[in-house]
Each structure stands twice: as structure tokens, then as C-alpha cells.
C-alpha positions as CSV (number, residue, x, y, z in Angstrom):
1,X,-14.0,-17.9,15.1
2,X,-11.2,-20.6,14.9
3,X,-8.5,-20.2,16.6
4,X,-4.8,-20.4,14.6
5,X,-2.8,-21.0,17.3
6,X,-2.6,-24.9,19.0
7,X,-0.8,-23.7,21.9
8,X,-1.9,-20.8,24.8
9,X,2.3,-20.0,24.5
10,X,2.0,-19.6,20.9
11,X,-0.7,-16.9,21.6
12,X,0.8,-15.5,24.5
13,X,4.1,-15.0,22.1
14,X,1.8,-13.1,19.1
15,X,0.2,-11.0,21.5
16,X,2.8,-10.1,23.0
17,X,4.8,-9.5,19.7
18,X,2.0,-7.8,18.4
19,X,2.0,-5.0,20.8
20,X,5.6,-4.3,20.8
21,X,5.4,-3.7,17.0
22,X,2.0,-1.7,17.6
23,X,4.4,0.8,20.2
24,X,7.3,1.1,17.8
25,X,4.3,2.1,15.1
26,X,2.8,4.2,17.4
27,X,6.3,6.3,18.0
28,X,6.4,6.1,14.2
29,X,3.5,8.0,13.8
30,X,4.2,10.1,16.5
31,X,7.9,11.3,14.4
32,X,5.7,11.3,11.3
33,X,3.0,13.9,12.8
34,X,6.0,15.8,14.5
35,X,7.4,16.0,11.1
36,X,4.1,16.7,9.3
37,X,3.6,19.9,11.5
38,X,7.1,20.8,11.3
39,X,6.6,22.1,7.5
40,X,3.5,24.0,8.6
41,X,6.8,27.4,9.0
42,X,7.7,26.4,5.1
43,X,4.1,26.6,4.3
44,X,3.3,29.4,6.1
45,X,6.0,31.5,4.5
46,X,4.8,30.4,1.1
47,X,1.5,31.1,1.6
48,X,2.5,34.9,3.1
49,X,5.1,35.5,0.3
50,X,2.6,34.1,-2.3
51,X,-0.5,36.5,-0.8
52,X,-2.5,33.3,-0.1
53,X,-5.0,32.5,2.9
54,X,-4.3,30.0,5.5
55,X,-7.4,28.1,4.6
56,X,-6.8,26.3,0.8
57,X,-10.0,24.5,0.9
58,X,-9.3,22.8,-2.9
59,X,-5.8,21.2,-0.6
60,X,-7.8,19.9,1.7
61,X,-10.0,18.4,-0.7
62,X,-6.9,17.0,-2.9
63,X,-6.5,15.4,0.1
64,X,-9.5,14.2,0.9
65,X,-9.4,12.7,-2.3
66,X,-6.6,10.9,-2.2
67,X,-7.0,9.4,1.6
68,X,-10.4,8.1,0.7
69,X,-8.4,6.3,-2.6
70,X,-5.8,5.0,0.0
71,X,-8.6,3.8,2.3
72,X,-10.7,1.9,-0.2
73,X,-7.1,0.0,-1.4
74,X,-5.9,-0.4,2.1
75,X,-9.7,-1.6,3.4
76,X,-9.4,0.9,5.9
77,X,-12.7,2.6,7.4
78,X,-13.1,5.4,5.2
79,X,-15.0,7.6,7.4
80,X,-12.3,7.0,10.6
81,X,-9.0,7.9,8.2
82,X,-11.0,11.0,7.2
83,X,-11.7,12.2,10.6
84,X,-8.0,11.7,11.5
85,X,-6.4,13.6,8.2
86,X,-9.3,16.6,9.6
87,X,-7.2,16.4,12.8
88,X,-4.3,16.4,11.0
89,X,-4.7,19.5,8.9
90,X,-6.2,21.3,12.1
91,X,-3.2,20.9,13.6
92,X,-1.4,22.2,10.8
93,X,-3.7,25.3,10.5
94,X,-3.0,25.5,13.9
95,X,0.9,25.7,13.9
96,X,0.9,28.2,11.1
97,X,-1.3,30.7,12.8
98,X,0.7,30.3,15.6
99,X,3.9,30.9,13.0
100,X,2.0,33.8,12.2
101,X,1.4,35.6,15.5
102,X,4.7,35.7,16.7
């Protein structure tokens, strides 16, 4: 592999830059999980009002569908982004059972 940098500094410099901006993502997607679960109350109510199970197996696939799509355009691993949107929507099933015990 050739390297794009003439200088050790200049890599030093995008390495280090490169993991700061990783960290602030990182805390990014942190929020953006926090906020995910967050809505699992909103759901939860729904769902109870609306006489539905916790388990919607056509959302899931919805968005399955639609992370694969974003994977292929984003030339993301597709198997790796689904395994992470499963841990996702455990985690929300997760925070509205809990919503529902108490």
C-alpha cells in the first residue's frame, strides 16, 4: 500500500485527528442510542393502548429492510450493521418490558 503522507508529522497529525473525531462520533452515537431507547415509554404506551404485542416482527423486518438498503449505498458490511440494529431493537424490547413491569 502507498503511503499519502511524505512526512511521519503529517501522519502523526491525521492519526491523531482521526481519533479525536472517532471520540466525538462515538459520544454521538452514544446520545443517539440514549435517545433511541428513550421512545421505547412512547412506544410502549402505544402498543398497550393499541392492544399490540411487544414483539412487531413485520417492524423489525421494515427495518431490516431498510439497513441492509443503507449498507449496500454506504458500502458498509451488511451482515455487521445487521447484528448491531438486532442489538439495537433488543435493547429497545428490553426498555419497554421494563416500562411495563413497573
Amino acid at each position: 500500500m502507498m503511503s499519502m503522507f511524505e512526512k511521519e508529522e503529517n501522519a502523526r497529525n491525521v492519526l491523531v485527528e482521526s481519533r479525536k473525531r472517532i471520540d466525538e462520533i462515538d459520544n454521538d452515537l452514544v446520545n443517539l442510542i440514549s435517545e433511541r431507547t428513550s421512545l421505547a415509554k412512547d412506544i410502549v404506551s402505544a402498543k398497550v393502548f393499541l392492544g399490540m404485542e411487544i414483539y412487531d416482527k413485520s417492524r423489525e423486518n421494515e427495518i431490516h429492510a431498510k439497513v441492509s438498503k443503507l449498507a449496500d449505498e454506504n458500502n458498509i458490511d451488511n451482515d455487521i450493521l445487521s447484528d448491531i440494529m438486532n442489538m439495537l431493537t433488543i435493547l429497545s424490547k428490553n426498555k419497554q418490558r421494563e416500562l411495563l413491569e413497573e
